[in-house]
C-alpha positions in Angstrom: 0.0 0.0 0.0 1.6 3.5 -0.8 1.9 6.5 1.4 -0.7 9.4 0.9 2.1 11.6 0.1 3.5 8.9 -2.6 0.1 9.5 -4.1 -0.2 13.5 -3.6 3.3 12.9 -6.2 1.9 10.6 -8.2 -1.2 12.6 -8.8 1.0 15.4 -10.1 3.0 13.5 -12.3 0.0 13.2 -14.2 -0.6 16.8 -14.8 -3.4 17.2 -11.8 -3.0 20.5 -10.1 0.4 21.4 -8.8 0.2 21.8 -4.5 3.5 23.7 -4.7 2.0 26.5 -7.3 -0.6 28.9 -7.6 -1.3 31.0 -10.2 -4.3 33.4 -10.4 -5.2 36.3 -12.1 -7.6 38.7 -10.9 -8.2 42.3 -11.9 -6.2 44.9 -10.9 -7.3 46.9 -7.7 -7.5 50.2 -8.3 -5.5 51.7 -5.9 -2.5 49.7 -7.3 -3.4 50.5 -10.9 -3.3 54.1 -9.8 0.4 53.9 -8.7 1.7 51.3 -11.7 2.0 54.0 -14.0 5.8 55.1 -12.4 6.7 51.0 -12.6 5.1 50.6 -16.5 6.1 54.1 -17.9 5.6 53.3 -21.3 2.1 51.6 -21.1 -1.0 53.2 -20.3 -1.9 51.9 -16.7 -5.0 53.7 -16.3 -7.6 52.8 -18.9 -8.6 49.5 -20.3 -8.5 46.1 -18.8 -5.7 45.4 -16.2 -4.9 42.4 -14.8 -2.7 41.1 -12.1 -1.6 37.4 -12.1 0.1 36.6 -8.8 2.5 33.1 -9.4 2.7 31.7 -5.8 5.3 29.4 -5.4 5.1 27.1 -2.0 8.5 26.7 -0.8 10.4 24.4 1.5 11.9 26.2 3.8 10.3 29.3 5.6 11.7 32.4 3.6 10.9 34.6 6.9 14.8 33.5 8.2 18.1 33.1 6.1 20.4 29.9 5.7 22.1 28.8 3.0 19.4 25.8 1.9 17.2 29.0 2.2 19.2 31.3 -0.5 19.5 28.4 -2.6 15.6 27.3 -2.7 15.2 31.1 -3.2 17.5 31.2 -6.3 15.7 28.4 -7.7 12.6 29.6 -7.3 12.6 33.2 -8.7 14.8 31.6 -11.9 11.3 29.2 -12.0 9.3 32.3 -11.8 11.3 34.1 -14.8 11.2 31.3 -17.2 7.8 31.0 -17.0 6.8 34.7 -16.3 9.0 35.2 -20.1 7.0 32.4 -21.7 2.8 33.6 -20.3 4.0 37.1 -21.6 5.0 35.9 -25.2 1.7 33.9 -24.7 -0.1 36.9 -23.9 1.3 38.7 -26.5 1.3 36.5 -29.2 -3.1 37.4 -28.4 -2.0 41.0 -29.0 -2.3 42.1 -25.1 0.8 44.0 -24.2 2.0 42.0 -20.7 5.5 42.7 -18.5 6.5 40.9 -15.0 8.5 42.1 -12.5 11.7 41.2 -12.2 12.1 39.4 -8.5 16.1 40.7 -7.8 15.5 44.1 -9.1 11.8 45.3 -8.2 11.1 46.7 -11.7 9.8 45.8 -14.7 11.5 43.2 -17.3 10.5 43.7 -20.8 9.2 47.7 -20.1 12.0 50.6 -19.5 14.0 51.4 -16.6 12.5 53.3 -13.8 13.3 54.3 -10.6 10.4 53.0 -9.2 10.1 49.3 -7.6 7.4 46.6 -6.6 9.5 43.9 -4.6 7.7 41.2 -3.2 7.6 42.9 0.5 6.0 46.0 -0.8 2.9 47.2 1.3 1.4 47.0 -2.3 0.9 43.5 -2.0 -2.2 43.9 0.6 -4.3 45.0 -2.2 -3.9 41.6 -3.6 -4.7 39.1 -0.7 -1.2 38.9 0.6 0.1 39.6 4.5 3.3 41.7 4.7 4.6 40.4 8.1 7.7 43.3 9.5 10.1 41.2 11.4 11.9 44.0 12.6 14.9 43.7 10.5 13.4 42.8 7.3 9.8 42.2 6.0 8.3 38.9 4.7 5.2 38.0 2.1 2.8 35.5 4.0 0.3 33.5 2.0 -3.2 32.9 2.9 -2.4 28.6 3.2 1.3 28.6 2.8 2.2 31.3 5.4 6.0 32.5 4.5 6.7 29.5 3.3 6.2 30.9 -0.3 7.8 32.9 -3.2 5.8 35.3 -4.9 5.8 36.9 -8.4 3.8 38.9 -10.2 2.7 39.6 -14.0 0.7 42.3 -15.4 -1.7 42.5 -18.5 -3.6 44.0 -20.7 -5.8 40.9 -21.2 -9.3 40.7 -19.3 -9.0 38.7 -16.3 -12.1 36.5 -17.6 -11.2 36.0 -20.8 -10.5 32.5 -22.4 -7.0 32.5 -23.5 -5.9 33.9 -20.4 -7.7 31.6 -18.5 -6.0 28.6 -20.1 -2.8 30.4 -19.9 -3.5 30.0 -15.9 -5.0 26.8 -15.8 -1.6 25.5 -17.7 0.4 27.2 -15.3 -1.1 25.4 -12.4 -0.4 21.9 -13.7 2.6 19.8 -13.7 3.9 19.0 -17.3 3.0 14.8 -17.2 6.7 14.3 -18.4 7.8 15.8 -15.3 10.3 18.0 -17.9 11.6 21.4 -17.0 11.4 22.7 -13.4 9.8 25.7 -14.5 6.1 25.6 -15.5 5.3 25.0 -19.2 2.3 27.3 -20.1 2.3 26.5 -24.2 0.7 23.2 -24.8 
C-alpha cells in the first residue's frame, strides 16, 4: 500500500493541479493601478482592462529566516518564476495584449523601461492583492493565505481581461505539472 504523500506525487505527475503552485489572475485593484504607472512608464496603466496574475510558489523552507538551503531554494525559485513569467508574456502577446513581469532581484519591470520605481515582493502594495506583509523588525516577509512564508511570490501584469478564455488557459496551464515531469519551470504553451 503506498503513502498518501506517494500518491499526492503521483497525482502530479499526471498533470493534476500542482500543490507547490498557484497561479491566479484577478483584476487589478484600483488603488495599485493608480500607482503602476511610475513601474510601467511606457504603457497606459490607467484605462482599459488590467490584470494582475500573482504566481505563488510554495516553498520548502520558511523564507521569513536566512540559511544557505534557504538562499538556494530562493535562487531556484525566482529563476522558476522568470522562465515561466517570459513564456505567459510571449503567450499573452502573441493574443495581441501588451504583458511585462516584474523582475524578482530588481523590483522593476523586465520587458518595459527602466525606472526608478520598484514593486519587490515585500512592498505594502501586495495587501491589495490578498497577501500579508509580516515586519520582522529587520526585514519584511510575504505570508500566503495557506502557505504562510513559506512561499515565493511573483507577479505579472496585462492588458488581457481577467475572464477572458486565452488567459484563462494560460492559468489553468500554469497550475499543472507537465505529465513528463520535464523542465522545473512551469510549461504554459501546450
Amino acid at each position: 500500500m503506498q503513502s498518501a504523500e506517494m500518491e499526492d506525487i503521483e497525482k502530479v505527475l499526471r498533470g493534476k493541479e500542482n500543490p507547490l503552485l498557484e497561479c491566479k489572475a484577478q483584476a487589478c485593484p484600483d488603488l495599485l493601478r493608480r500607482e503602476l504607472s511610475s513601474l510601467f512608464v511606457s504603457t497606459n496603466m490607467n484605462d482599459g482592462p488590467l490584470t494582475v496574475i500573482t504566481f505563488v510558489q510554495r516553498t520548502k523552507y520558511d523564507m521569513s529566516a536566512w540559511s544557505e538551503s534557504v538562499e538556494d531554494e530562493r535562487e531556484e525559485v525566482i529563476e522558476n518564476f522568470i522562465k515561466s513569467a517570459k513564456e505567459m508574456c510571449s503567450e499573452l502577446r502573441r493574443n495581441s495584449q501588451w504583458a511585462d513581469f516584474v523582475e524578482p532581484n530588481s523590483g522593476r519591470p523586465f520587458f518595459s523601461p527602466y525606472t526608478n520605481a520598484t514593486f519587490f515582493e515585500t512592498d505594502e502594495r501586495y495587501r491589495h492583492l490578498g497577501f500579508r506583509i509580516q515586519d520582522l523588525g529587520c526585514c519584511k516577509v510575504i505570508s500566503h493565505h495557506k502557505w504562510g512564508t513559506h512561499v515565493f511570490v511573483g507577479s505579472i501584469f496585462t492588458t488581457a481581461p481577467a475572464d477572458c478564455e486565452y488567459l484563462q488557459e494560460i492559468i489553468s496551464q500554469a497550475n499543472k505539472l507537465k505529465e513528463d515531469g520535464g523542465d522545473a519551470h512551469v510549461s504554459v504553451c501546450a
